[in-house]
Residue frames as qw, qx, qy, qz and C-alpha x, y, z in Angstrom:
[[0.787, -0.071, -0.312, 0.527, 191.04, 60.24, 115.56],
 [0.406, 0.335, -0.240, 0.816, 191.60, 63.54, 115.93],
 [0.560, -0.625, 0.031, -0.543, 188.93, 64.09, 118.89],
 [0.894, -0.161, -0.319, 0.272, 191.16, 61.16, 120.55],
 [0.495, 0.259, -0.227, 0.798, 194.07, 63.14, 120.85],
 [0.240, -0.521, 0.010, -0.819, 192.24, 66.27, 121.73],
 [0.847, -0.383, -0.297, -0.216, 191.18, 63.79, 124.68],
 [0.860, 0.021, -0.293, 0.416, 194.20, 62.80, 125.74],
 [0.448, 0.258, -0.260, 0.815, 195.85, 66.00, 125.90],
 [0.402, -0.598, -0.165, -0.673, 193.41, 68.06, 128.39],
 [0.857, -0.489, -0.081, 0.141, 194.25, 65.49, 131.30],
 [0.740, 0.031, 0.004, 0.672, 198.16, 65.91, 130.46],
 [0.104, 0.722, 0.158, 0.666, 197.56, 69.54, 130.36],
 [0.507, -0.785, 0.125, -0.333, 195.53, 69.97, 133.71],
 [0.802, -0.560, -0.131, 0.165, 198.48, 67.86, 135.27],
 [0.446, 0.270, -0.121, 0.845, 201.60, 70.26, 134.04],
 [0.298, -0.810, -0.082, -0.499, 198.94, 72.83, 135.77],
 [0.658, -0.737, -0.054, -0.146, 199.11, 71.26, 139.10],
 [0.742, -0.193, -0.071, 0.638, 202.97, 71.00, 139.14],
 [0.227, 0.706, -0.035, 0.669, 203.05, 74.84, 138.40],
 [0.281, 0.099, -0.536, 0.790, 204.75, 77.31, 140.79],
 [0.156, -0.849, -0.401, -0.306, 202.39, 78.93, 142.91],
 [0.037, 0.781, -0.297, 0.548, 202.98, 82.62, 144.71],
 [0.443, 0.209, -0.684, 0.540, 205.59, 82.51, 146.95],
 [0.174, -0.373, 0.436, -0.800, 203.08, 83.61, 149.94],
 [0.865, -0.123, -0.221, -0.433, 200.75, 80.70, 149.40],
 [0.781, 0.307, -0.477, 0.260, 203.75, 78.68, 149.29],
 [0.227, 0.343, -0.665, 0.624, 204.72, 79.99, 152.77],
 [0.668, -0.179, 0.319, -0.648, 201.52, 79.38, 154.44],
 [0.932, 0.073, -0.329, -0.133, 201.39, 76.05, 153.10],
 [0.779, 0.279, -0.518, 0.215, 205.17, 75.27, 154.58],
 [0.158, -0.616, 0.415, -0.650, 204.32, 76.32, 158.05],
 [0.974, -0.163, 0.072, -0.142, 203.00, 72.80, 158.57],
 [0.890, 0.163, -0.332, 0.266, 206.09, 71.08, 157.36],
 [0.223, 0.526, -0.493, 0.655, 208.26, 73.44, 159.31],
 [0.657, -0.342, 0.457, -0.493, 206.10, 72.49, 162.79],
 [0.986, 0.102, -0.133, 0.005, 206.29, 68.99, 161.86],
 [0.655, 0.314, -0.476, 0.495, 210.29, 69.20, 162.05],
 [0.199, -0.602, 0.425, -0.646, 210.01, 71.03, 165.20],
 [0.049, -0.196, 0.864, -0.460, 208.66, 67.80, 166.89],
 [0.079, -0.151, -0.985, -0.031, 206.20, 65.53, 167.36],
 [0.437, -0.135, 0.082, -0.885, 202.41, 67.29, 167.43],
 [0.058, -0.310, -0.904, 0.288, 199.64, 65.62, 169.24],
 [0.299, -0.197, -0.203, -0.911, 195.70, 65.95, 169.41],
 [0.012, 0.339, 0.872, -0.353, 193.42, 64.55, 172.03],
 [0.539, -0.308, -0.142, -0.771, 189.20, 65.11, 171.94],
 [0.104, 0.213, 0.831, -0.503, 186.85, 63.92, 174.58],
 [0.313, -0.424, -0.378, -0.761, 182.94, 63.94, 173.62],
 [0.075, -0.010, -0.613, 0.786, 180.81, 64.70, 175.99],
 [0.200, -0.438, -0.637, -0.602, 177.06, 64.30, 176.21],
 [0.635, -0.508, 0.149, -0.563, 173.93, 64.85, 179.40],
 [0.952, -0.263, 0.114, -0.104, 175.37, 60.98, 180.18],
 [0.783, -0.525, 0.242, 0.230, 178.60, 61.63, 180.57],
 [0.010, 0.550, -0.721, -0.422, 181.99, 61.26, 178.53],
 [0.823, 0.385, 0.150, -0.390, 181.05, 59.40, 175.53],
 [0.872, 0.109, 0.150, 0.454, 184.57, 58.32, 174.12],
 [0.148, 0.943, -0.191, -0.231, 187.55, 60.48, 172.72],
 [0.912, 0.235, 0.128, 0.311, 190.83, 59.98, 170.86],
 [0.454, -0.799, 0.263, 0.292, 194.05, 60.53, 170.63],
 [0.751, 0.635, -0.021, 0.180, 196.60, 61.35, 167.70],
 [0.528, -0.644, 0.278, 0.479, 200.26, 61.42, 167.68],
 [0.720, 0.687, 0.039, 0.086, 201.71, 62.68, 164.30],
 [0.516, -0.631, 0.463, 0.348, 205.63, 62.66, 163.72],
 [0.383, 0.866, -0.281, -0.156, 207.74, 64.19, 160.77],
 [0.923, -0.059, -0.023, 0.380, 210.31, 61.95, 159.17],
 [0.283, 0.756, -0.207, 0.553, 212.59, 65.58, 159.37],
 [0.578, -0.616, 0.430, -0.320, 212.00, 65.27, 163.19],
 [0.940, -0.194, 0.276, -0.050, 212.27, 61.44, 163.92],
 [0.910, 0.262, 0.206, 0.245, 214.94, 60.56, 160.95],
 [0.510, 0.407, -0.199, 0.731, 217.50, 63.43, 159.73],
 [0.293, -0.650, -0.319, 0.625, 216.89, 66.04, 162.93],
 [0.414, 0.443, 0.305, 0.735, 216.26, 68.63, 160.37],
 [0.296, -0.170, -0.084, 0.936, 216.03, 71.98, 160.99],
 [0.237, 0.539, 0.799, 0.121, 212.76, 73.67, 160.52],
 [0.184, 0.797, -0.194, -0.541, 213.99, 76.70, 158.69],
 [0.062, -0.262, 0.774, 0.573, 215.45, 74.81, 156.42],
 [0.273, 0.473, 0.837, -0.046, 212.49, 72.35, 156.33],
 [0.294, 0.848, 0.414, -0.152, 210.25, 75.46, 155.22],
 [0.212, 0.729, -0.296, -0.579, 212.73, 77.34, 153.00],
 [0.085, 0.142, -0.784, -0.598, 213.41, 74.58, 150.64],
 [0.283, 0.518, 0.760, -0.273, 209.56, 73.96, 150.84],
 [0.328, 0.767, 0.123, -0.538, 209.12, 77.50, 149.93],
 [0.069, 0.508, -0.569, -0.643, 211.65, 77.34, 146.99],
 [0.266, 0.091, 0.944, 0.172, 210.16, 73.55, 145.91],
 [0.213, 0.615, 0.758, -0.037, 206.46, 74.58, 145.83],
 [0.357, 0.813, 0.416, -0.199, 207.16, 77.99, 144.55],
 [0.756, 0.465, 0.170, 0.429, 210.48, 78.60, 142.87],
 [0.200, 0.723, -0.302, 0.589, 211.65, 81.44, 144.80],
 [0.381, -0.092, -0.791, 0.469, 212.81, 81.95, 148.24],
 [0.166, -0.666, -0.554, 0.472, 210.79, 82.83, 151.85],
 [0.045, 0.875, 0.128, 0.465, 210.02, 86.84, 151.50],
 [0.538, -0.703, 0.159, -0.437, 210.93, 86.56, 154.95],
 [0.287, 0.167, -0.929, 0.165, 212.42, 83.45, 157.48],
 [0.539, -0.391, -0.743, -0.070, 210.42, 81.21, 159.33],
 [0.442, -0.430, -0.730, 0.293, 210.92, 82.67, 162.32],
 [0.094, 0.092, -0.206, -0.970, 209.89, 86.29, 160.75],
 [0.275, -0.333, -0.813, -0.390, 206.62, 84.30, 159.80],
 [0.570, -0.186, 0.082, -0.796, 203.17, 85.47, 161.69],
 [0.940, -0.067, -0.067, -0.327, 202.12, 82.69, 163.56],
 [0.849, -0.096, -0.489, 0.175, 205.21, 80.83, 164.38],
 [0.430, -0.717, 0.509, -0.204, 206.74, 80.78, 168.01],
 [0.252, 0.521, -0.782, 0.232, 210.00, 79.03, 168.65],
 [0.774, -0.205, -0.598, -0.019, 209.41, 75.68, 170.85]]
């Protein structure tokens, strides 16, 4: 029985892992998506192309229930990210961040 247990608990382990904090700078690179998401609908279009022409392409339209539903702010959006996914706040604000430009 007691290799049962010893079973059991190793899964229940690795999943308290994956709710741990991680550093707060991962945690802001990760929440530069959600923060574009609130900023507004993002789109993504391809075309292939071959020696015979346009071969097909597609089109994506992604939308944030922060955008579409509460009109959230997307500083907020990405500081309570940061605080959710890493327990502290931004180093910085969003719009201090490398890589984001204002709409």
């Amino acid at each position: 029985m007691r290799g049962g247990a010893q079973m059991l608990l190793v899964p229940a382990l690795l999943g308290l892992a994956a709710c741990a904090p991680i550093p707060v700078e991962q945690a802001e690179r990760a929440c530069m998506t959600d923060a574009r998401d609130a900023r507004g609908p993002r789109t993504e279009m391809g075309v292939g192309v071959g020696s015979h022409g346009a071969r097909g392409g597609f089109v994506q339209v992604g939308l944030s229930s922060d955008y579409i539903i509460m009109g959230r702010d997307p500083s907020q959006v990405f500081q309570e990210c940061v605080q959710r996914r890493s327990g502290q706040m931004p180093r910085r604000p969003l719009y201090d961040q490398p890589g984001w430009r204002a709409p």
